[in-house]
N, C-alpha and C positions, 0 to 999 in steps of 0.2 A: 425541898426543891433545889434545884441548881442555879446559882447565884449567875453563872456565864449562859446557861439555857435561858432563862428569860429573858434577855435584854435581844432586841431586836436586831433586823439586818438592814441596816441600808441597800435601797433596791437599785437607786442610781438610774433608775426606768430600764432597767433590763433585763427586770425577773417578771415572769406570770408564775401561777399555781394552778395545775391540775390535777385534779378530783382530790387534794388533800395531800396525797402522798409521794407526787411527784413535779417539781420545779424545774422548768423551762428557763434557763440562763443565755440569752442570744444563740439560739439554735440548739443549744447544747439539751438535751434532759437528763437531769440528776434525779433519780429515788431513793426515799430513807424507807427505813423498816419498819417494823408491826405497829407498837406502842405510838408511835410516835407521828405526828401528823402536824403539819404549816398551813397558817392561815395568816392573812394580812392584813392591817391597819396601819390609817397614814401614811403609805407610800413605804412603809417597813412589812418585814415577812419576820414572823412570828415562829417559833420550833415548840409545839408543846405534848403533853401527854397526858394519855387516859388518867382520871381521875383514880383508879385503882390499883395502878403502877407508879404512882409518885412516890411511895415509901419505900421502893428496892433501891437498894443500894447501886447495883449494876446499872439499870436504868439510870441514878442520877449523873451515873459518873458518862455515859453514854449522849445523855443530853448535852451538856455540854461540848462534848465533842463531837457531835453532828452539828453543832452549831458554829463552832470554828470552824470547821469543813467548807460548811455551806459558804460561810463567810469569803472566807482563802478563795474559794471559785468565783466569790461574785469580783474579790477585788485583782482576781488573776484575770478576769476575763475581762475588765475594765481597763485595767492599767497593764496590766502583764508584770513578771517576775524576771529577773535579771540575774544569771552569775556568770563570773569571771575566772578562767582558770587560766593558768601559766606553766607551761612544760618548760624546766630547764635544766640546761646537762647539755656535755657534747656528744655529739652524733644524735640526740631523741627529738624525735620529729611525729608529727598527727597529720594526716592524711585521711581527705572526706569522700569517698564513693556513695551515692546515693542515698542512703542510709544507715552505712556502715563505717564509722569509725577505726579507720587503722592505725594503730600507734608501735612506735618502735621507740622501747623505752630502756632499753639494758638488755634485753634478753637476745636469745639467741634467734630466735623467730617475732613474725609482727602479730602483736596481739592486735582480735578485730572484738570491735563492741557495737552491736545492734542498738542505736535510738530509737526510740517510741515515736510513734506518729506525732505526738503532740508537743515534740521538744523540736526545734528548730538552733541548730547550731551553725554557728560563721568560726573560718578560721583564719585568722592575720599571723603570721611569722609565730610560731608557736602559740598563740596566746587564743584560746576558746572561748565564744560567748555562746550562753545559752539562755534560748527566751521560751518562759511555758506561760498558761493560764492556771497549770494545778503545782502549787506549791510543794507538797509533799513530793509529787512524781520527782522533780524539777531535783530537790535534794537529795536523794535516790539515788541518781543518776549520775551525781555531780563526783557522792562519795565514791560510787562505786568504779567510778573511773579515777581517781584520784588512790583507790588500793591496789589498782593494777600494777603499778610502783610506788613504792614506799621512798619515803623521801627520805636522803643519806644524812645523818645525825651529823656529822663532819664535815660537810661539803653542800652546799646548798644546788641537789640536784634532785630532780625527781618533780612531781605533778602537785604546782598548789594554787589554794587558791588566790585571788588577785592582793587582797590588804591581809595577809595569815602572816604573822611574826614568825621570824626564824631565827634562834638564837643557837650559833652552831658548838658543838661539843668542845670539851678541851680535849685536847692531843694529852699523851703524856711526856713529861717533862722527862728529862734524861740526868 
């Protein structure tokens, strides 16, 4: 059995359960697959499995991870998720059209990056917050904007995050 699969979820009174295989999170509905079915006790939601799928391997490593999942949703939808990012360089500037991120970061042209419904971003003098309920999305998103420019080993320019150490290269000596 999976050691993270059976410990339960705090429900925080914002989950139901319907017909087994699908959980209701404040409007949201999330479904898991076949094997696998939620039931609740004590105010906790439970992730378990058919009695003849416990000994696959796949399955256990699976369990577990539907259950973080599940998890990450109920405490993003609770509390919400937070990152911080910081464009720095001269002339590199981000720019928000409705749900299009345009950044002008070194290149010759402005690169545009489509956000998901579910990520909600503010922008202050360079520096990007972004707030989701799904954790996973939320990092995704965060990387994938942060390769758009790669940050100068030499000079502290380029897209990072807000507390990310930078320990800039050496020069060569002469």
């Amino acid at each position: 059995m999976s050691k993270i699969g059976r410990i339960g979820i705090k429900t925080r009174g914002i989950c139901k359960i319907l017909n087994n295989r699908n959980v209701v999170i404040k409007n949201k509905t999330f479904s898991i697959k076949k094997p696998f079915f939620f039931f609740k006790k004590k105010k906790k939601i439970f992730i378990s499995v058919k009695e003849k799928y416990k000994k696959k391997k796949k399955i256990k490593i699976m369990w577990g991870t539907y259950r973080a999942n599940i998890k990450n949703l109920v405490v993003g939808i609770y509390l919400g998720y937070k990152k911080k990012m910081i464009i720095e360089g001269t002339g590199y500037y981000i720019k928000k059209k409705n749900n299009v991120l345009m950044i002008n970061a070194g290149y010759s042209h402005i690169v545009k990056y489509l956000l998901h419904k579910d990520i909600i971003c503010n922008i202050n003098n360079n520096v990007l917050k972004f707030t989701s309920y799904n954790k996973s999305l939320l990092g995704n998103v965060c990387n994938k904007i942060k390769k758009i420019f790669r940050k100068s080993p030499y000079k502290k320019k380029g897209i990072f995050f807000e507390k990310e150490n930078f320990t800039p290269k050496n020069r060569k000596k002469k």
